[in-house]
Steps between C-alpha positions, in 0.01 A plus 500: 500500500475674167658813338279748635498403852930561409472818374308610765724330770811674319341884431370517838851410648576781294229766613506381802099617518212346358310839394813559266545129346092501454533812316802365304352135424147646449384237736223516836736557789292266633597244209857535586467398846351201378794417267736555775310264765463213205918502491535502832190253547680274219846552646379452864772817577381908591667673228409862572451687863429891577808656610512896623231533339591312117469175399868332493569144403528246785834259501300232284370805282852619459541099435214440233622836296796346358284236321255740407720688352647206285177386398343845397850547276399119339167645457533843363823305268225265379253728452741713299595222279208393378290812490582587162222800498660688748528812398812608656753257299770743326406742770633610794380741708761744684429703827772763654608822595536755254836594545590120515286357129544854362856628553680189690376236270333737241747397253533100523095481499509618135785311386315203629231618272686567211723194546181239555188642316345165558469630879257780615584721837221702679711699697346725778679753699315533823653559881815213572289453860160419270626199313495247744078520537521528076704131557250318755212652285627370189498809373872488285728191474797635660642858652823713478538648806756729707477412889688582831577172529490100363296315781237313352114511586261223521376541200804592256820365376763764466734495198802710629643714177728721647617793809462861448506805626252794524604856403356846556449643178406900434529846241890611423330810648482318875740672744533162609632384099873600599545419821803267584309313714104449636381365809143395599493798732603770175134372414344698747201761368552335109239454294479127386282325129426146590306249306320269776454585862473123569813426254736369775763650415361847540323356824849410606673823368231732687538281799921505492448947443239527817809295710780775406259788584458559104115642483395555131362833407248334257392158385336450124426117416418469120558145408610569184864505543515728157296745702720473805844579264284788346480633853834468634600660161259804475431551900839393627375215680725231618390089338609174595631295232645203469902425431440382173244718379733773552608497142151552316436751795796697446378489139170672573679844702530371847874513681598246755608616864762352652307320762700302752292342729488131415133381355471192328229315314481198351340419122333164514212318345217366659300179399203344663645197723270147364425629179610343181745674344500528099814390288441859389524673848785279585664645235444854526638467859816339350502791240474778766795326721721553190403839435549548855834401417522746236439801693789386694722518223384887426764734630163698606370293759785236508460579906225271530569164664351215366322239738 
């Protein structure tokens, strides 16, 4: 067996399809079928089957990825160590949501900048549900995301930072802004700014109004989450924001309603499971649990709970 016959073993365990890991590895789709029958020629075990219509990995597949996994981290470690060309040393590339590596974690990114000007981060705000295919096509190093909840995929390790909450955010001018109390179902007919329409929290948020017999009276998705706060501001559109971006929210002319329907969302990072992880990445995940910590300690969003 060699390292490519691995990588394809472990990325179509991931994709579960060989159209998608052939367009990923840039290889024949007939060439990975012939790495995946010379491990399971060489092992004398099936490793993959077709399942409801995917490819899933067989009890020996299931079996073999453990050690694949350990020998692609040995590999990729290696190959890390003594590529000294690479051009990525002192630089780590950052994926997440906008609202998470702008306003969440906005603030510790450039301290971590200022503080280590050895160390170079490419941070890129892009949809929290996007990140994952940026990790398994080695697109960034590592991503801050915000997610419904902390199970794990195949292909990523989850770094839990800490529990939130999501709030409904709007204009002082909302007849909603004073009201003692708002339910799902005071929703009904609003007009709603969101960023993403496959963000899952928005998914999750449309999903939860359509249950109470909430029905929107209009929809805008802009991505940019400065355009969204623009909107709720000028148009009296209601936002979804985050606990602790209240603050810098707040900041910008919005008001918060005093939602009580219970929503929460986690903040987490995501790595790529079997890939070597730099003394530099390890660190910036130790320096993000502290500031974690931090934001704890603020009277402003001391409500989070840490995990």
């Amino acid at each position: 067996m060699d390292i490519k016959q691995l990588i394809t073993f472990r990325t179509l365990a991931q994709e579960k399809n060989y159209m998608k890991t052939s367009e990923k590895l840039s290889y024949a789709p007939s060439t990975l079928a012939k790495h995946i029958r010379s491990l399971e020629d060489e092992l004398q075990v099936q490793l993959v089957e077709y399942r409801n219509g995917k490819i899933e990995l067989t009890y020996d597949g299931k079996r073999f990825m453990r050690y694949a996994d350990e020998m692609l981290s040995v590999y990729f470690k290696l190959q890390y160590e003594f590529d000294q060309t690479k051009s990525t040393i002192g630089t780590i590339r950052v994926a997440g949501g906008e609202l998470m590596v702008g306003f969440a974690f906005g603030d510790f990114f450039a301290a971590v900048e200022k503080t280590q000007p050895e160390l170079t981060l490419q941070v890129n705000a892009i949809c929290c549900a996007r990140v994952p295919e940026w990790l398994n096509q080695n697109e960034v190093d590592i991503g801050f995301v915000q997610m419904l909840n902390t199970q794990e995929s195949e292909g990523q390790q989850i770094v839990p930072l800490f529990q939130e909450r999501l709030c409904l955010m709007t204009s002082p001018n909302h007849r909603l802004a004073q009201q003692e109390e708002v339910h799902l179902g005071d929703l009904n007919r609003e007009n709603f700014s969101y960023t993403y329409e496959d963000c899952c929290f928005t998914d999750e948020f449309r999903r939860c109004l359509a249950q109470n017999g909430a029905r929107p009276a209009s929809e805008l998705f802009l991505g940019s989450i400065h355009a969204v706060i623009n909107t709720a501001k000028d148009d009296n559109r209601i936002c979804l924001i985050p606990y602790v971006c209240v603050p810098k929210v707040r900041q910008m002319g919005l008001v918060q309603l005093n939602w009580i329907d219970p929503f929460v969302i986690y903040d987490v990072i995501l790595i790529q499971k079997g890939v070597y992880r730099s003394t530099g990445i390890n660190h910036l995940i130790d320096q993000a649990k502290a500031y974690a910590a931090q934001v704890k300690k603020d009277p402003e969003t001391s409500q989070i709970q840490l995990l």
